[in-house]
Structures are given as structure tokens and as C-alpha cells.
PyMOL Python script that loads the backbone (N, CA, C, O; Angstrom):
from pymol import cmd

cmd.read_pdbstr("""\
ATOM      1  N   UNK A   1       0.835  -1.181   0.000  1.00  0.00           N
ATOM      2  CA  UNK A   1       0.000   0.000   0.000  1.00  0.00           C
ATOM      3  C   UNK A   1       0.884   1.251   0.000  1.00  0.00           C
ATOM      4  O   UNK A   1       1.742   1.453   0.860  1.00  0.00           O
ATOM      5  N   UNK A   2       0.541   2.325  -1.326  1.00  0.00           N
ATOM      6  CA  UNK A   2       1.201   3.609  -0.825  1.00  0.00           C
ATOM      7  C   UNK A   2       1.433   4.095   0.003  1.00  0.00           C
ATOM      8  O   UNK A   2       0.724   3.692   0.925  1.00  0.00           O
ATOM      9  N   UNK A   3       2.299   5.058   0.383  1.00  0.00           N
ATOM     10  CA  UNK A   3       1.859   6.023   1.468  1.00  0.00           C
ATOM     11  C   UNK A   3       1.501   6.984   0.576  1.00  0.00           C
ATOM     12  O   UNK A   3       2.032   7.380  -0.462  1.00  0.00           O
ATOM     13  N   UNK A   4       0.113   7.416   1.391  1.00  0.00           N
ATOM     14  CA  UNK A   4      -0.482   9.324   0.895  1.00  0.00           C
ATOM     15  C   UNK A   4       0.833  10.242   0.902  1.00  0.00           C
ATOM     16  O   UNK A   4       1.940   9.942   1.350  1.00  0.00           O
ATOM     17  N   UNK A   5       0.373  11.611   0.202  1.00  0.00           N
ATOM     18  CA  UNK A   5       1.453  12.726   0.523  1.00  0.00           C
ATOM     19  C   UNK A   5       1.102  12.894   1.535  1.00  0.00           C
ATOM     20  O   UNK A   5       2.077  13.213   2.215  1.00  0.00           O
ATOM     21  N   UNK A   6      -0.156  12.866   2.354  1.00  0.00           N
ATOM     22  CA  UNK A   6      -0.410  13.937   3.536  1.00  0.00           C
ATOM     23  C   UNK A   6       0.946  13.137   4.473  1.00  0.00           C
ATOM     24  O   UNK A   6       1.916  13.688   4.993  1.00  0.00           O
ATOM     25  N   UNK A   7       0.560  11.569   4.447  1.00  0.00           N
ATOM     26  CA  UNK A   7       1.171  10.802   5.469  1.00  0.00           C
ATOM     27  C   UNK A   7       2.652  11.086   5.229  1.00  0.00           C
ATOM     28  O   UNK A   7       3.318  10.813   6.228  1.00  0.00           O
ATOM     29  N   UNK A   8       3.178  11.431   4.471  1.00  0.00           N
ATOM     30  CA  UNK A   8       4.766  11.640   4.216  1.00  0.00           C
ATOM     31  C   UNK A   8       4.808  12.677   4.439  1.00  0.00           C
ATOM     32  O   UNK A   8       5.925  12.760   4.949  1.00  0.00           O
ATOM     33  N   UNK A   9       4.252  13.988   4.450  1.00  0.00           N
ATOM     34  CA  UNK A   9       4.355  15.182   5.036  1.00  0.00           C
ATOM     35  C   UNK A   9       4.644  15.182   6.572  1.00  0.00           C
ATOM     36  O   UNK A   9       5.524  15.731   7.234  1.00  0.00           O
ATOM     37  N   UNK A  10       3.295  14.143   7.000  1.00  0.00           N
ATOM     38  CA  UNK A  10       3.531  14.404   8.828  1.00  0.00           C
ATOM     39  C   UNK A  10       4.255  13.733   9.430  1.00  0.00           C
ATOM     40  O   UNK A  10       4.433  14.002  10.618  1.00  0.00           O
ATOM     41  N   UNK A  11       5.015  12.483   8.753  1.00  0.00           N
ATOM     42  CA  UNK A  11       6.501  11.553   8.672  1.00  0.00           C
ATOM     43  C   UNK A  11       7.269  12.341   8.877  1.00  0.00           C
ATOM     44  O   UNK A  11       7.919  12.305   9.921  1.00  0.00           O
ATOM     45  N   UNK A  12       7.493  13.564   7.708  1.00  0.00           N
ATOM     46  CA  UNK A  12       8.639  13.595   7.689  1.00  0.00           C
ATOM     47  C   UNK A  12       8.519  14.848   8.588  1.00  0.00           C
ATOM     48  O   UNK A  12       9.698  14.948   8.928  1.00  0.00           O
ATOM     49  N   UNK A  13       7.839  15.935   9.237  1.00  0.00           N
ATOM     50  CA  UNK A  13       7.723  17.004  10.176  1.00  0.00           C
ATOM     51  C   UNK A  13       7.972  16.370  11.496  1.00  0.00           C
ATOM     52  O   UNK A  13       8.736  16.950  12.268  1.00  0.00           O
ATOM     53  N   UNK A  14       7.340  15.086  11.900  1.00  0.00           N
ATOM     54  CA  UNK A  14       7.702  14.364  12.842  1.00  0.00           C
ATOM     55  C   UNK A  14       9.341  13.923  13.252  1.00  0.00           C
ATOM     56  O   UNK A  14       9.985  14.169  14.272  1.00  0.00           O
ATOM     57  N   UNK A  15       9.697  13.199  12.054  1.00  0.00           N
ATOM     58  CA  UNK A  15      11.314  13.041  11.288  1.00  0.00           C
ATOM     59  C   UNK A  15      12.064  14.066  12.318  1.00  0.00           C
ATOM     60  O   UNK A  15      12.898  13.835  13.193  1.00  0.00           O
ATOM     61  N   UNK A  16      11.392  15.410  11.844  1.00  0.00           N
ATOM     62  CA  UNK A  16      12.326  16.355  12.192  1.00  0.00           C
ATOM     63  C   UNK A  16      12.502  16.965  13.406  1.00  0.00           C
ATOM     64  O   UNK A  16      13.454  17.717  13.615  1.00  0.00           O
ATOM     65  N   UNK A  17      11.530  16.664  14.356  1.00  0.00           N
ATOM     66  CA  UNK A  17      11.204  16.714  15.718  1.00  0.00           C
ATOM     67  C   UNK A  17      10.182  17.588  15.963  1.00  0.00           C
ATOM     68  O   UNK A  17      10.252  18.292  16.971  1.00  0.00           O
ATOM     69  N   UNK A  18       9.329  17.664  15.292  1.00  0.00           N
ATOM     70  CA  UNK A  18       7.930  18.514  15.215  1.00  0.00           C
ATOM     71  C   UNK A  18       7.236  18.407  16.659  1.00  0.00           C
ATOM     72  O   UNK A  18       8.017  17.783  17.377  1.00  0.00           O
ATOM     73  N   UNK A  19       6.437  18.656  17.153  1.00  0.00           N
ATOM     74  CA  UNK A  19       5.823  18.642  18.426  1.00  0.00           C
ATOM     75  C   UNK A  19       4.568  18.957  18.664  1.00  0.00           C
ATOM     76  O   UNK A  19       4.052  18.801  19.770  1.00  0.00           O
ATOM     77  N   UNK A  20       3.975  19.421  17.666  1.00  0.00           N
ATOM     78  CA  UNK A  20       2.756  19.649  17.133  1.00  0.00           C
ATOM     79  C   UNK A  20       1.808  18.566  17.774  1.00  0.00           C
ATOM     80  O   UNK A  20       2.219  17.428  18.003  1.00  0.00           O
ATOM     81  N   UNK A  21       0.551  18.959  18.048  1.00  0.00           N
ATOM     82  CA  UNK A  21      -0.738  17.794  18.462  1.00  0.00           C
ATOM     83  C   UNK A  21      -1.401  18.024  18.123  1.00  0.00           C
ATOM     84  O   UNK A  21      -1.389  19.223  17.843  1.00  0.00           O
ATOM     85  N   UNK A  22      -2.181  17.568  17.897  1.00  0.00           N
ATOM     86  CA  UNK A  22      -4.104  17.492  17.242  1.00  0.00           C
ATOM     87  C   UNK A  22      -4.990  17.132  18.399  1.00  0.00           C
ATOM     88  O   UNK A  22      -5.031  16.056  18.996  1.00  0.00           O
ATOM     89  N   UNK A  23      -5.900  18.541  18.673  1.00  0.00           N
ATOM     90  CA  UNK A  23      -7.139  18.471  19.199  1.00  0.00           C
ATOM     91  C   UNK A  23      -8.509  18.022  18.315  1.00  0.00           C
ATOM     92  O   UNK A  23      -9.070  18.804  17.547  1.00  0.00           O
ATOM     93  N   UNK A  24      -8.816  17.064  18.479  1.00  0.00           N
ATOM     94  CA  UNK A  24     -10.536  16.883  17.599  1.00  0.00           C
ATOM     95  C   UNK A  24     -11.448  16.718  18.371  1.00  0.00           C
ATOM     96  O   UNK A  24     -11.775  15.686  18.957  1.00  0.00           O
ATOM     97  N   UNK A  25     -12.030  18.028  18.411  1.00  0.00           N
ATOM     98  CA  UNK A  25     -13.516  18.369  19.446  1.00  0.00           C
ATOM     99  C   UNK A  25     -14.522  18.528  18.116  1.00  0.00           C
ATOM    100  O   UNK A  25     -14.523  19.364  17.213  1.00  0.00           O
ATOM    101  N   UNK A  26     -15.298  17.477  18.354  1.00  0.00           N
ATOM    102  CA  UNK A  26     -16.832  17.654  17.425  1.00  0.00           C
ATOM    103  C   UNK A  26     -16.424  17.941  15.477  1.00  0.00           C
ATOM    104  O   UNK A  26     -16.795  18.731  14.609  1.00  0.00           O
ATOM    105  N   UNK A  27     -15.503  16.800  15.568  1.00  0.00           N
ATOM    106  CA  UNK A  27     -14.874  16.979  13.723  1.00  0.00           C
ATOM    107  C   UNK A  27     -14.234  18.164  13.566  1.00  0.00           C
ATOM    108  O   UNK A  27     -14.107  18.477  12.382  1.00  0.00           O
ATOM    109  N   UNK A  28     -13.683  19.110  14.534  1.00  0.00           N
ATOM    110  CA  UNK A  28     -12.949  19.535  14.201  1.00  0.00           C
ATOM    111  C   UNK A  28     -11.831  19.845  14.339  1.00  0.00           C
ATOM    112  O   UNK A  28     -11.964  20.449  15.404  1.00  0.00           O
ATOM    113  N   UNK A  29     -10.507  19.943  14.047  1.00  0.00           N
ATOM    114  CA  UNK A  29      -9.157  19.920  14.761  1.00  0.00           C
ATOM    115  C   UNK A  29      -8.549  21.184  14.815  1.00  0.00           C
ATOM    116  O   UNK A  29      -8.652  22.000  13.899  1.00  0.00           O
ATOM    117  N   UNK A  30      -7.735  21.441  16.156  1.00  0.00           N
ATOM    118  CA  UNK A  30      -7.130  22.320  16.079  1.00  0.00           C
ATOM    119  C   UNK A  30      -5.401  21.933  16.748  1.00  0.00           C
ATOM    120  O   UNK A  30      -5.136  21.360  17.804  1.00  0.00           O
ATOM    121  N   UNK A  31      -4.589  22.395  15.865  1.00  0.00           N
ATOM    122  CA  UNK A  31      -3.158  22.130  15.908  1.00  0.00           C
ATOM    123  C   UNK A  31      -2.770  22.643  17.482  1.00  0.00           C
ATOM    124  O   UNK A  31      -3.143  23.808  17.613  1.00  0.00           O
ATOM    125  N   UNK A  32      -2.188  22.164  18.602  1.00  0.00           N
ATOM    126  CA  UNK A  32      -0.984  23.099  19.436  1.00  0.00           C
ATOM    127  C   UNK A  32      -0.152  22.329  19.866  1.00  0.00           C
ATOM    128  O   UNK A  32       0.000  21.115  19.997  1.00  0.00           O
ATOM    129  N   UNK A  33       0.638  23.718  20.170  1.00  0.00           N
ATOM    130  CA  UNK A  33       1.888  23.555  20.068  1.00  0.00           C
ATOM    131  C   UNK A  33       2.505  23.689  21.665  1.00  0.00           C
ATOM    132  O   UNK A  33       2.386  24.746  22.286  1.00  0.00           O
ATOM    133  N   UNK A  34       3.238  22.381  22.301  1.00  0.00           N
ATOM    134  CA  UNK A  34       2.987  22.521  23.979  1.00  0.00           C
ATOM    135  C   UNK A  34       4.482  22.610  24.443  1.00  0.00           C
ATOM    136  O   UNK A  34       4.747  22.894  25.611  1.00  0.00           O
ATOM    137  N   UNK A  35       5.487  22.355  23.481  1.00  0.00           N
ATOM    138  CA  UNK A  35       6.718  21.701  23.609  1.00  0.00           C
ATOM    139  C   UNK A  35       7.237  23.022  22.464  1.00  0.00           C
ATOM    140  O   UNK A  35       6.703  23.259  21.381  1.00  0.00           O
ATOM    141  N   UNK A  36       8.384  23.736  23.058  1.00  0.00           N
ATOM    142  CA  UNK A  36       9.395  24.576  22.078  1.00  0.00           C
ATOM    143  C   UNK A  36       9.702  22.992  20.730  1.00  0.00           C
ATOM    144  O   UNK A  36       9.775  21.852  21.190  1.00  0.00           O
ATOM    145  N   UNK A  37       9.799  23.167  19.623  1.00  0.00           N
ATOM    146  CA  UNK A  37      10.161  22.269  18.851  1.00  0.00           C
ATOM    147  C   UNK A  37      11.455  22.861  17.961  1.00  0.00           C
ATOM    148  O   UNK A  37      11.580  24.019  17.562  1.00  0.00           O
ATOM    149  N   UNK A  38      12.034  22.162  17.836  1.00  0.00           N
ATOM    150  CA  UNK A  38      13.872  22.321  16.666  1.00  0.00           C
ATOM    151  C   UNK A  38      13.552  23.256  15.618  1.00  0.00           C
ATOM    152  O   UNK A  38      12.594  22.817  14.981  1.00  0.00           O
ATOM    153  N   UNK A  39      14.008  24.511  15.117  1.00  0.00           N
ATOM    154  CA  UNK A  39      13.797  24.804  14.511  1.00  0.00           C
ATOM    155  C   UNK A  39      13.505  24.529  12.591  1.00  0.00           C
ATOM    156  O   UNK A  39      12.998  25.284  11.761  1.00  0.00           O
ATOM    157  N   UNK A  40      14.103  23.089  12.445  1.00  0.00           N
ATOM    158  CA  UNK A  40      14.150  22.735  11.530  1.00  0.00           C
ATOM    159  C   UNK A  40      13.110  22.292  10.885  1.00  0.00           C
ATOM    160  O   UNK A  40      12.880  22.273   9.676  1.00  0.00           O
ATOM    161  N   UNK A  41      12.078  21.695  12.387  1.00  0.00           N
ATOM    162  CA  UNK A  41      11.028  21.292  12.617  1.00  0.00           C
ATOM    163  C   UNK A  41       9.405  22.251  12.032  1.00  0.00           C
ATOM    164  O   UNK A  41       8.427  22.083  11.304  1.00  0.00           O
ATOM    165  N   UNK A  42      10.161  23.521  13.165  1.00  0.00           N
ATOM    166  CA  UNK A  42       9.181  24.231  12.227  1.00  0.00           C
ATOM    167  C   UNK A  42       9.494  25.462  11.175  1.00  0.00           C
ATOM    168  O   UNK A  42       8.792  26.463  11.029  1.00  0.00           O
ATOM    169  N   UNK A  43      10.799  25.129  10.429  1.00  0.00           N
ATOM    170  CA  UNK A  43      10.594  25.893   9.605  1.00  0.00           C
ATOM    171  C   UNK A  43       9.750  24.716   7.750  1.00  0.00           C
ATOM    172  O   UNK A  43       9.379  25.122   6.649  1.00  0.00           O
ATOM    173  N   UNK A  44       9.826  23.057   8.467  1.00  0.00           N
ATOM    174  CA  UNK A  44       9.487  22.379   7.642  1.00  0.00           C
ATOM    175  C   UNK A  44       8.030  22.937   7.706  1.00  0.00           C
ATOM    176  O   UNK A  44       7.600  23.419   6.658  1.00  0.00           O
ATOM    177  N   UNK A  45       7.295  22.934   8.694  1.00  0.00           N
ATOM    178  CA  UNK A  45       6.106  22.877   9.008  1.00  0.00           C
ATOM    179  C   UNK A  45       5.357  24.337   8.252  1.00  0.00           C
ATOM    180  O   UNK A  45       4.234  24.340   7.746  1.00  0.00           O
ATOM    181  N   UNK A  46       6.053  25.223   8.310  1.00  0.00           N
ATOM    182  CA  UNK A  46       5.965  26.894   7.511  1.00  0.00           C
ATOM    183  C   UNK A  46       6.023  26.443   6.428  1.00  0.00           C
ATOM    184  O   UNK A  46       4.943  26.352   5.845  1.00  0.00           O
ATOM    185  N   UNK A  47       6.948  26.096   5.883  1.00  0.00           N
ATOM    186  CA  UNK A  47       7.281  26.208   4.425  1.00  0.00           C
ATOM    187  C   UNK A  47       6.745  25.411   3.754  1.00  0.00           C
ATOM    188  O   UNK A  47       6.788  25.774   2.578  1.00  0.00           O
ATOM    189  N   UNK A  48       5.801  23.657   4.002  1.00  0.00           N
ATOM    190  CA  UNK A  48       5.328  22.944   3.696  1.00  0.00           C
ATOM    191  C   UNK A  48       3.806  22.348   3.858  1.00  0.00           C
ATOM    192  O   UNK A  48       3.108  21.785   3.014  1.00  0.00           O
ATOM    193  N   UNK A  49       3.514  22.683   5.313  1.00  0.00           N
ATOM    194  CA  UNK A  49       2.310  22.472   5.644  1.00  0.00           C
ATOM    195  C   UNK A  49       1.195  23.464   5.646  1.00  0.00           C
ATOM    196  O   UNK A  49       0.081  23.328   5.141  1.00  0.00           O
ATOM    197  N   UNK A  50       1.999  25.159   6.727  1.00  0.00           N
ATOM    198  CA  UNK A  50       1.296  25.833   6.700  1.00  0.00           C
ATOM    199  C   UNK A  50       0.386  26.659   5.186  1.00  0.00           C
ATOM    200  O   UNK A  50      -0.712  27.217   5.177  1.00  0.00           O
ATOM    201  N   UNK A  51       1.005  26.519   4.469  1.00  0.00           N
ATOM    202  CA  UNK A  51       0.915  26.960   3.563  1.00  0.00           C
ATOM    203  C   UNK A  51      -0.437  26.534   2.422  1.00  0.00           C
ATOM    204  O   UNK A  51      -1.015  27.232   1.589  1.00  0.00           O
ATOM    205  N   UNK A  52      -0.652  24.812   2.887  1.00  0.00           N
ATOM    206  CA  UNK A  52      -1.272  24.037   2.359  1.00  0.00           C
ATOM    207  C   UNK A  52      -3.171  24.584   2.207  1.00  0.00           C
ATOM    208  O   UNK A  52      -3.462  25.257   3.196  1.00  0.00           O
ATOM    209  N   UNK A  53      -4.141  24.451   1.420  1.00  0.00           N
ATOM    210  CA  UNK A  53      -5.243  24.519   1.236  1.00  0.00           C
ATOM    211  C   UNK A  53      -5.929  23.831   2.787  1.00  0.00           C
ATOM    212  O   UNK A  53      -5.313  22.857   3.220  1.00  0.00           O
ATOM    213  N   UNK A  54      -6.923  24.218   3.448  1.00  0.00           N
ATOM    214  CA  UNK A  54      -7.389  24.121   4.554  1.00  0.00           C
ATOM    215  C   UNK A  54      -7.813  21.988   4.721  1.00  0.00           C
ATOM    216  O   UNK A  54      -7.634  21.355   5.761  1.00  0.00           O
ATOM    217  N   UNK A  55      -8.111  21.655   3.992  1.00  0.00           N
ATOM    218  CA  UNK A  55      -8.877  20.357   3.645  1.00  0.00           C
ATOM    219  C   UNK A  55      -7.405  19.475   3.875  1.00  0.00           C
ATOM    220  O   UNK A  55      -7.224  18.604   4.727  1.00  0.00           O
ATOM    221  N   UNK A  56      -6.579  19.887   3.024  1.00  0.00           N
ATOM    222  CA  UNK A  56      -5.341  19.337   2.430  1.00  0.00           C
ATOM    223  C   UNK A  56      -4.425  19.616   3.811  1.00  0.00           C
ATOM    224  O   UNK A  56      -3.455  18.865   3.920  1.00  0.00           O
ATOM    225  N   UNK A  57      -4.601  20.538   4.805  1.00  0.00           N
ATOM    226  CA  UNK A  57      -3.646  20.372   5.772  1.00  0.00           C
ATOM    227  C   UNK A  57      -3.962  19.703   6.904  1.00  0.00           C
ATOM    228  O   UNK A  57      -3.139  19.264   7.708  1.00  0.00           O
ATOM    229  N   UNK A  58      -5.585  19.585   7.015  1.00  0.00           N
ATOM    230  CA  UNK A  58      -6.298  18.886   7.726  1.00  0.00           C
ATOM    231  C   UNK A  58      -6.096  17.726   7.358  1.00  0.00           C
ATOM    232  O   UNK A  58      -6.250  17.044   8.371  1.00  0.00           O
ATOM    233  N   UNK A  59      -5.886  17.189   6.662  1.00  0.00           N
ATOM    234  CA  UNK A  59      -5.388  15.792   6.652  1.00  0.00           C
ATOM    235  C   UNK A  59      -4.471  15.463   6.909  1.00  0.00           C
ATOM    236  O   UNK A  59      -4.458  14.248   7.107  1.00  0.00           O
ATOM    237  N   UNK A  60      -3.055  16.205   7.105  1.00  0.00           N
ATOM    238  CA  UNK A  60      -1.957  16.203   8.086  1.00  0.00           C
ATOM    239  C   UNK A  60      -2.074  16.668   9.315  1.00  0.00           C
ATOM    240  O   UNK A  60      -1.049  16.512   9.978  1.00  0.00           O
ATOM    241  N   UNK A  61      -2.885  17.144   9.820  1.00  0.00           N
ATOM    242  CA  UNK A  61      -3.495  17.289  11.022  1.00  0.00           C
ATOM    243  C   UNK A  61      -3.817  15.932  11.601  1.00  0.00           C
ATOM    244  O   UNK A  61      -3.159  15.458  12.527  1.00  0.00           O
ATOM    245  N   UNK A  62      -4.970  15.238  10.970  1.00  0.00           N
ATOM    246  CA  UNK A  62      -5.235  13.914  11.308  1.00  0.00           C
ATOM    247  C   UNK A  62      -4.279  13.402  11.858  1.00  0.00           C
ATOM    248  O   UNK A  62      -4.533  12.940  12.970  1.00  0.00           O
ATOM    249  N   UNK A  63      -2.780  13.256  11.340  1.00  0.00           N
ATOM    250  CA  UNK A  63      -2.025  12.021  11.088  1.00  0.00           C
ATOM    251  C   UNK A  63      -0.975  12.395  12.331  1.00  0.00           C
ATOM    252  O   UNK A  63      -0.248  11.559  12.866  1.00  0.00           O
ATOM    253  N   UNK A  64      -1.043  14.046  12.751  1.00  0.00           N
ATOM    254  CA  UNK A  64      -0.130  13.892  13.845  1.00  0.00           C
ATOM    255  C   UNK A  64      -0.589  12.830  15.427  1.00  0.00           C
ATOM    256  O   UNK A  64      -1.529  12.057  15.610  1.00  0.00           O
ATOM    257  N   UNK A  65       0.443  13.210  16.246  1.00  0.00           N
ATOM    258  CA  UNK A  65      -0.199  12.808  17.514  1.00  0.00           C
ATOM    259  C   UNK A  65      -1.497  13.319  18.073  1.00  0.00           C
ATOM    260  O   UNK A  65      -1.620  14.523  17.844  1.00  0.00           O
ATOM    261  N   UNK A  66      -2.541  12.775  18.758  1.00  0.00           N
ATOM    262  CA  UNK A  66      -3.344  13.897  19.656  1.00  0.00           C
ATOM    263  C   UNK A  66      -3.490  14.096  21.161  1.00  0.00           C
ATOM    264  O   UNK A  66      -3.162  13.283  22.026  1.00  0.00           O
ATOM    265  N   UNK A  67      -3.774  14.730  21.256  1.00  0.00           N
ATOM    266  CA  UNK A  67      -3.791  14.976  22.919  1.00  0.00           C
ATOM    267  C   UNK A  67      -5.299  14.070  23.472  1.00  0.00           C
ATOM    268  O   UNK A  67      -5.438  13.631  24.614  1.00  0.00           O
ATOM    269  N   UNK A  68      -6.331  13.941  22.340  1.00  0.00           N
ATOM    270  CA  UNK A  68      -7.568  13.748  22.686  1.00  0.00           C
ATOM    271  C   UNK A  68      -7.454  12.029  23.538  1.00  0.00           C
ATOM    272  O   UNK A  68      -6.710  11.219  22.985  1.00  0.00           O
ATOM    273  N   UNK A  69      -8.019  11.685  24.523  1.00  0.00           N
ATOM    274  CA  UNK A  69      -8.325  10.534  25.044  1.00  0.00           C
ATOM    275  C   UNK A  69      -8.729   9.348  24.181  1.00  0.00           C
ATOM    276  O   UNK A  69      -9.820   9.353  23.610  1.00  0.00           O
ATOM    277  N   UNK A  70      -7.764   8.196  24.058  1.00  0.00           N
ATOM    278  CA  UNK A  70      -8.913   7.298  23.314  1.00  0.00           C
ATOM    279  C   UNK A  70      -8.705   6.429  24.173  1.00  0.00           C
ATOM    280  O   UNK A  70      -9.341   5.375  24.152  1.00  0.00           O
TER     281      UNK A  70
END
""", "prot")
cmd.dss("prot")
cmd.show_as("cartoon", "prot")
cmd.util.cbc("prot")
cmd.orient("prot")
């Protein structure tokens, strides 16, 4: 099975020591940020993710860690 782009996007932001989490309250997510992260980390995350169409980054949203309880 492929991997998606989204999933190689949040691979490789992770890769880089990203720190990022995903809140999903009622379908919807919101990114934070709890941990200073490497700068390399987030200048991937600027230059690659932020940038992305709302739908299209939300699906790298999905794929990070979340804080939410399962």
C-alpha cells in the first residue's frame, strides 16, 4: 500500500522533531503547540504544511499525535 502525501508530510515534520498535536472536538481539529520544537522542525512545518489549502492540511493534522483521550 502507498503512502499518501499527507502521510509523508507528517513523517517527515515528525522526522524532524515537530511537536505539534491534534485536538478533535466535534470533527474539528485544532493544531498546538505545547513543547518549544527544533527549529528545523518548524521551519518544515511553515514552508510545507502551513501553507497548504485548509482540507489538504487537515489531513496532516489527522495524522499527527493527539492529545484527545482514546
Amino acid at each position: 500500500m502507498a503512502e499518501t502525501e499527507a502521510r509523508q508530510l507528517a513523517d517527515e515534520y515528525l522526522r524532524r522533531g515537530g511537536q505539534r498535536k491534534v485536538k478533535i472536538d466535534d470533527n474539528i481539529t485544532d493544531v498546538r503547540e505545547w513543547d518549544d520544537e527544533p527549529p528545523e522542525a518548524e521551519r518544515f512545518w511553515k514552508d510545507n504544511i502551513a501553507p497548504l489549502a485548509d482540507k489538504k492540511r487537515r489531513e496532516i493534522e489527522l495524522l499527527l499525535p493527539t492529545i484527545n483521550a482514546r
